[in-house]
C-alpha positions in Angstrom: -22.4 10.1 -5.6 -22.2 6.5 -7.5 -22.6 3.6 -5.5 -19.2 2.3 -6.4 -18.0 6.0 -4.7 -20.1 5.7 -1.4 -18.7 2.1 -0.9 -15.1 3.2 -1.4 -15.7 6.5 0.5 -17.7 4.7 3.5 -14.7 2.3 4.1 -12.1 5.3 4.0 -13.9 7.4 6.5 -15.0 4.8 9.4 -11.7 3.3 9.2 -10.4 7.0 9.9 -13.3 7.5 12.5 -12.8 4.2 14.2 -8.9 4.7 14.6 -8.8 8.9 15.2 -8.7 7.8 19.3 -7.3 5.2 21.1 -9.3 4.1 23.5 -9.7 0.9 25.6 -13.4 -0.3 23.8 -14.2 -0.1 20.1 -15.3 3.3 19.2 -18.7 2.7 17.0 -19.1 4.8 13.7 -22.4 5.1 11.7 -22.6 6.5 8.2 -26.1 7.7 6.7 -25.9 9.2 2.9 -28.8 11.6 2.0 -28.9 15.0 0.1 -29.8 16.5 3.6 -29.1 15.6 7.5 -33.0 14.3 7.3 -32.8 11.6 4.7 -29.2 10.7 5.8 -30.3 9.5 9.0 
């Protein structure tokens, strides 16, 4: 993925992520990008 994707794609998902509950505290979202689980986080 280019870097101009992942910053595009990063911004789409957490804001999904952040707003898929309501809650009454900020739910926290972390992104890692790797080929595999390992080197994403």
């Amino acid at each position: 993925m280019k870097k101009k994707e992942e910053t595009k794609v990063r911004k789409i998902v957490m804001k999904h992520m952040q707003q898929s509950l309501k809650l009454d505290v900020p739910l926290e979202v972390e992104i890692g990008v790797g080929r595999t689980w390992l080197e994403a986080h």
